[in-house]
N, C-alpha and C positions, 0 to 999 in steps of 0.2 A: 194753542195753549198760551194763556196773560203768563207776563210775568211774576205774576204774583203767585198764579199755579205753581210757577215752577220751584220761588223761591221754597214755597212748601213744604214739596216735592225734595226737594234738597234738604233741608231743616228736618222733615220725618227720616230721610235716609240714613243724616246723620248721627240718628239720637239713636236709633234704631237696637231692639236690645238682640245681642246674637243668637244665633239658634242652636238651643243647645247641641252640645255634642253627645254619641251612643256611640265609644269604642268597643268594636268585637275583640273578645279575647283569643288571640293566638296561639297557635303550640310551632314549634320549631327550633331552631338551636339557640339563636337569640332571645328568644321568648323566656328558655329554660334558664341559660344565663341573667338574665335578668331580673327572675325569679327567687336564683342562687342569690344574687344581691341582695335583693331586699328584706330577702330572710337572714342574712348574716348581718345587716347592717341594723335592725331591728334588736336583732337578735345581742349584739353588743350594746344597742341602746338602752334593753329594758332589763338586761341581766348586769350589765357592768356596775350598777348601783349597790346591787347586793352582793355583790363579792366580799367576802372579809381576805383582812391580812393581818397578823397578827392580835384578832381580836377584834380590830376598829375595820370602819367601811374603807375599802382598798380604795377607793378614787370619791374625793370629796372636797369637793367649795368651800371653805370654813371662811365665810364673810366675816361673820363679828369677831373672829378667831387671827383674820387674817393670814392664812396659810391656805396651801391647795395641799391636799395628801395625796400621795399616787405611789402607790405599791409598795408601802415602808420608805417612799422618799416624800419629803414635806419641804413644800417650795414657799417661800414666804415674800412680801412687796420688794424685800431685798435683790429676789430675783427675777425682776423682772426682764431682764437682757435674755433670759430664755423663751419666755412668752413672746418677745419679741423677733428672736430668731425664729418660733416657729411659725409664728404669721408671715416671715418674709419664704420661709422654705415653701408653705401653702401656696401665697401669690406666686410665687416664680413657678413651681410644680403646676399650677393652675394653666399658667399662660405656655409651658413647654408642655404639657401633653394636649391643651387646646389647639398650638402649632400643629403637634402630630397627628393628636386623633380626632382634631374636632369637638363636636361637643357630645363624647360618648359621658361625660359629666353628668349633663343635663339627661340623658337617657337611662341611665346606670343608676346615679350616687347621688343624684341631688334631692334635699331631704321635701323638696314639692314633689319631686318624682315619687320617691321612698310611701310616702304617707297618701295623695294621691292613690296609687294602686293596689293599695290597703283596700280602703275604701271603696274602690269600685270593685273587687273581690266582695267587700261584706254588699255592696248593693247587689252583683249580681249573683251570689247565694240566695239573696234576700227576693228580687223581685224577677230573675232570671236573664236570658241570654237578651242581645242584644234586642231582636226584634219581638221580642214580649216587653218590654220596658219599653219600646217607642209606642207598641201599642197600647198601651198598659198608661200613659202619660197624653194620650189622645183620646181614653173614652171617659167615659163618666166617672165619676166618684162613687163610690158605690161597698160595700162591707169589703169586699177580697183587695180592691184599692186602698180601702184605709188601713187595713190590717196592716198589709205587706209596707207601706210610706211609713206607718209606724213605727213598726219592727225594725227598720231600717234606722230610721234616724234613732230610734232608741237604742242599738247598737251602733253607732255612729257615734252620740250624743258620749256613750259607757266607755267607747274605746278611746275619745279625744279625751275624757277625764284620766284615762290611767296615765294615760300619754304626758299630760299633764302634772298628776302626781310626782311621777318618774322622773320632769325635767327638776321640780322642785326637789326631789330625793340628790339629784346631785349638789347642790346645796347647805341644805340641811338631811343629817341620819335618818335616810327614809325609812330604818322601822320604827322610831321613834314619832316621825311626821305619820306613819301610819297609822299607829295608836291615835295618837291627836286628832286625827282625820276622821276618824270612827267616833270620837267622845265630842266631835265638831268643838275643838281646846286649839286650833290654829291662830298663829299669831296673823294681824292682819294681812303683811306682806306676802305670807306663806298665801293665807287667801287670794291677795289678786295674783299672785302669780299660775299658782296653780288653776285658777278660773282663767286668767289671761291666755296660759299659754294651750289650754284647751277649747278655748273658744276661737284662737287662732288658727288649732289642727283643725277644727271641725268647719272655720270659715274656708279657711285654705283649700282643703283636702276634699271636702264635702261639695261648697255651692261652688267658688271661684275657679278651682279647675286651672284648666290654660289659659285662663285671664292671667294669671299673676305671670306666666311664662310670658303673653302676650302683652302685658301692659305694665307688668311691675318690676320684674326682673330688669337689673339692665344690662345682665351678663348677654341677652342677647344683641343688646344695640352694639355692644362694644368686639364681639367676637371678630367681626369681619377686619377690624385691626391685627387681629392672631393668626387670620387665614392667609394661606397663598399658595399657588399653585399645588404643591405637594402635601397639603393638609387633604387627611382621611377628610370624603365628604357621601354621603349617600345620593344616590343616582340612578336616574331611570334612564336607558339606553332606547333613545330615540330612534337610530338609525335598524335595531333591531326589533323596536317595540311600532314603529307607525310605519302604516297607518292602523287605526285600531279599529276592534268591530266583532260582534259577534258572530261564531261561527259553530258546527258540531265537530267534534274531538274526532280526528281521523280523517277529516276535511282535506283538501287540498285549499287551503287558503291563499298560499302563496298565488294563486293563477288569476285569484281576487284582487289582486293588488295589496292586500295585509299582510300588517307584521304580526307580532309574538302577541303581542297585547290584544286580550278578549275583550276588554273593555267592562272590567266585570263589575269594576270600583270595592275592591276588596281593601286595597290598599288606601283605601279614603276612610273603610270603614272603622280601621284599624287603629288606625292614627289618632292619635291621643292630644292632638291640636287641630286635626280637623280640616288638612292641608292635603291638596294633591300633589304627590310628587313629584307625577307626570308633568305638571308646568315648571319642572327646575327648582334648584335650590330655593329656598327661602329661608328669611330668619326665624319664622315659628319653628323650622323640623328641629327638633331635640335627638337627633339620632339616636332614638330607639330601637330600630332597625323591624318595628313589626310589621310594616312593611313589606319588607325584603322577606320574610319568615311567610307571611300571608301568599305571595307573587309565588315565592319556589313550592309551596306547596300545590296553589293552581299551575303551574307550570309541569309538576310531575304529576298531576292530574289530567294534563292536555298529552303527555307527552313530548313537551318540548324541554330543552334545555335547562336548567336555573342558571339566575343570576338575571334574569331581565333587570331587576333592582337591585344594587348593590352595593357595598362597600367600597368606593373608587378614590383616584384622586381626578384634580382639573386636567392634571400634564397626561396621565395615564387616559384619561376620556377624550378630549381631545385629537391627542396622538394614535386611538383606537389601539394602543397598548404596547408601538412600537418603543416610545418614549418611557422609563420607568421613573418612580417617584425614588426622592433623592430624600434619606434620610438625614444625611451628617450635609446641612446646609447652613449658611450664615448664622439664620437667625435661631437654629436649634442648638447651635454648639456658643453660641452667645448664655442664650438659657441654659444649658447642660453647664456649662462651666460655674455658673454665676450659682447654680441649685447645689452641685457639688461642694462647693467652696464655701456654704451656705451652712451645707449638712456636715459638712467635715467641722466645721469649726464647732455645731450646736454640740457634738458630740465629745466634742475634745473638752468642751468646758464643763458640758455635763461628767464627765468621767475624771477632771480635774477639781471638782466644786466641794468646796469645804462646808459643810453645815454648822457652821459658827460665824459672826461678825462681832467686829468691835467699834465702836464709836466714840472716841474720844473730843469730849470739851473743855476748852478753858476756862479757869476764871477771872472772867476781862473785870472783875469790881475790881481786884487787885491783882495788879501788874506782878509783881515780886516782895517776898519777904525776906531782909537780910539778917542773918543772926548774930549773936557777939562775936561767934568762932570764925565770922565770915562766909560760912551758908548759904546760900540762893534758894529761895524755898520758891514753889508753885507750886498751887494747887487747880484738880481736875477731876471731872467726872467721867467717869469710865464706862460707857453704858456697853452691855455684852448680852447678845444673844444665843442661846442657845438651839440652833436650827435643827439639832439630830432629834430622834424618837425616843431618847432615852434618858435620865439625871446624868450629868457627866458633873467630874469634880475638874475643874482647870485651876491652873497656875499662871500669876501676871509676872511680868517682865518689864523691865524699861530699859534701853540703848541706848549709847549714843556719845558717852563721855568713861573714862577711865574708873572716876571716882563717882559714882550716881547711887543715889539711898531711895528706895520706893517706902513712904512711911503709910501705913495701910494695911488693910487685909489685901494677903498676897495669892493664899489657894482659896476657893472654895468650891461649893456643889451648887447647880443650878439646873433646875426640873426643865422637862422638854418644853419649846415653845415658852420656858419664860427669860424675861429682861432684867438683868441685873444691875440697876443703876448704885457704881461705887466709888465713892469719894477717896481720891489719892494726893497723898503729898510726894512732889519728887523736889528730892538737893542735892545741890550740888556746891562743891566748891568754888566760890567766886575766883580764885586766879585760872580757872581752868578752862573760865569763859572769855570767848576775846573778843565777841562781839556782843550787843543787845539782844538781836532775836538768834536764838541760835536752834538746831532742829537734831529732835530725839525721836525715838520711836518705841511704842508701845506693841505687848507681845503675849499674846496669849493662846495657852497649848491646852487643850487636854490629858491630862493622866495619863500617861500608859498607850497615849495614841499620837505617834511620832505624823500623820498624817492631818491631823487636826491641829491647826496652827493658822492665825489669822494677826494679823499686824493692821498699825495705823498709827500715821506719822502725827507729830506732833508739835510744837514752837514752846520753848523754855524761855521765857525772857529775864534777863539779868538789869545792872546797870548801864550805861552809857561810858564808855571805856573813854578816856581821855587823850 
């Protein structure tokens, strides 16, 4: 063979498009589990929109609004320190149960996983069990072909739209998007969004598959930094599975020289990346565990054992079980501390958090006003949010000196969500000041609610003391 052949040879291997994959669907206890998941996490996706709470949609995005609403509580740019602690409790919770369990994330919860197994439920409704679909994708084209590829992706096509809908309903009031939706009255945004993010599920979930697990994700390239010895990892037991080989049920195999393993490739079929287990860890398995569901099933059908596949660790495989995995380890109680300290704080602030702010400015055109009586005037704008769900009436205040005049409107009402920008005069007596910049503070309470109390400091400036 020229080199030339070969380089060919090389160049078509590499371009080479994969073969698709035909996961058989399992039944088992992980199976069911997993099942339970995806129906509950679905199930909060596409009900949580339509929840009311008093009246208005319980969990909503209000972009032009600039507020999130969630449950009678309305989070505004103001608080953003909360959004932020819970992205850090996610990554840390991410990387302490990745420690522990591996990547039951990826097999469980993750929303390629989630929408994925949607989809291959409506295909194999749609075109049947595993090997009618391999068959079925081999022969010709033909009426009961087109029909079923049809029905398929026209149900595909229907459920990535609602999918769609739904992410845009967190956003904006999905029954008022649905109205619009129907009289095709969509703002443009609302339009690419809700096309975007349906043409994503249907890209995603539909053609790409364990491509995206395989080539886009990069939670897989980076896990094997989270692993170590005592991370859950799924496992084919070598030393009881080989040599492998088919045999009849009642055999004496062992006299054969074989292990447990028939060699049946159930567990190949199963697998939702397409990966033998039987050759060791790899970064495709997403521990799913269908697998291990698939294995003990042949196995209580052979009458041997379960567990040939299993839920293990390195130290416990290894050690053949003398050795046990160590939970409360360096790098778990690192994370456990850091997730804790994490969560205690989000919730301490959350249950300490006033829904009101005040923002006081000065007016730097003029430094200070002195009066005949001797007076020190300043004046400020007082800008005040009001962040509860309901009109409240507050009261302003100013601190700071013995003798201080707020000249101004001092109470008023201000509707939820709105900003009340108000111009204040404060004086003070000039002998009272001893220096130039001196520092006051501004104080505003709600009516009748001793807990609704928000402050911000302030600089009164006088003259130049001699």
């Amino acid at each position: 063979m020229t080199n030339k052949e070969t380089n060919d040879i090389s160049y078509r291997d590499l371009y080479v498009s994969p073969d698709k994959i035909y996961p058989r669907q399992v039944n088992g206890h992980f199976a069911r589990l997993r099942i339970l998941t995806v129906l509950l996490l679905l199930g909060c996706y596409y009900v949580t929109p339509w929840l009311l709470w008093n009246g208005d949609q319980a969990v909503l995005f209000d972009l032009p609004a600039r507020q999130f609403r969630y449950f009678g509580v309305t989070f505004w740019p103001q608080d953003f320190i909360y959004l932020t602690l819970l992205l850090i409790i996610a990554a840390v919770g991410l990387f302490l149960f990745t420690t522990i369990a591996g990547r039951l994330w990826c097999g469980y919860a993750c929303p390629q996983t989630v929408w994925t197994e949607t989809f291959l439920w409506i295909e194999e409704f749609v075109e049947g069990n595993r090997n009618k679909r391999i068959k079925m994708d081999k022969g010709p084209w033909n009426f009961n072909k087109l029909t079923r590829k049809s029905t398929k992706h026209f149900l595909w096509v229907s459920y990535a739209l609602f999918t769609g809908y739904t992410f845009v309903g967190y956003f904006s009031p999905i029954r008022e998007l649905g109205l619009n939706l129907l009289q095709f009255n969509l703002g443009p945004w609302e339009w690419f969004w809700v096309l975007f993010y349906s043409l994503a599920t249907y890209g995603n979930a539909g053609w790409l598959r364990e491509q995206v697990c395989l080539h886009m994700c990069p939670y897989a390239r980076f896990q094997s930094s989270m692993f170590d010895k005592d991370t859950l990892i799924i496992s084919y037991d070598d030393n009881r599975g080989e040599s492998r080989g088919k045999r009849k049920k009642n055999s004496d195999y062992q006299l054969k020289g074989l292990g447990d393993c028939i060699d049946c490739n159930q567990c190949v079929h199963v697998c939702p990346t397409g990966i033998d287990i039987r050759d060791g860890l790899q970064y495709e398995c997403i521990a799913c565990a269908a697998c291990i569901d698939v294995c003990d099933n042949v196995m209580e059908k052979m009458g041997y054992d379960k567990g040939l596949i299993k839920y293990t660790t390195e130290v416990e495989e290894k050690t053949l079980g003398n050795e046990k995995t160590l939970f409360f380890r360096p790098r778990t109680i690192i994370y456990t501390s850091i997730f804790l300290v994490v969560v205690v704080a989000f919730f301490y602030l959350i249950s300490n958090r006033i829904p009101l702010d005040i923002n006081v400015l000065r007016d730097r055109n003029n430094l200070y006003t002195e009066s005949f009586s001797g007076e020190i005037e300043n004046t400020y704008t007082v800008k005040i949010l009001n962040m509860s769900q309901k009109k409240q009436t507050y009261v302003l205040r100013v601190e700071g000196f013995n003798t201080i005049k707020l000249e101004g409107e001092s109470e008023f009402e201000i509707e939820s969500g709105e900003i009340l920008m108000l111009p204040v005069r404060i004086k003070i007596p000039g002998e009272q000041l001893t220096r130039r910049s001196n520092d006051i503070q501004f104080t505003i309470q709600a009516s009748g609610e001793e807990a609704y109390k928000a402050a911000s400091a302030a600089k009164f400036l006088g003259p130049k003391k001699k």
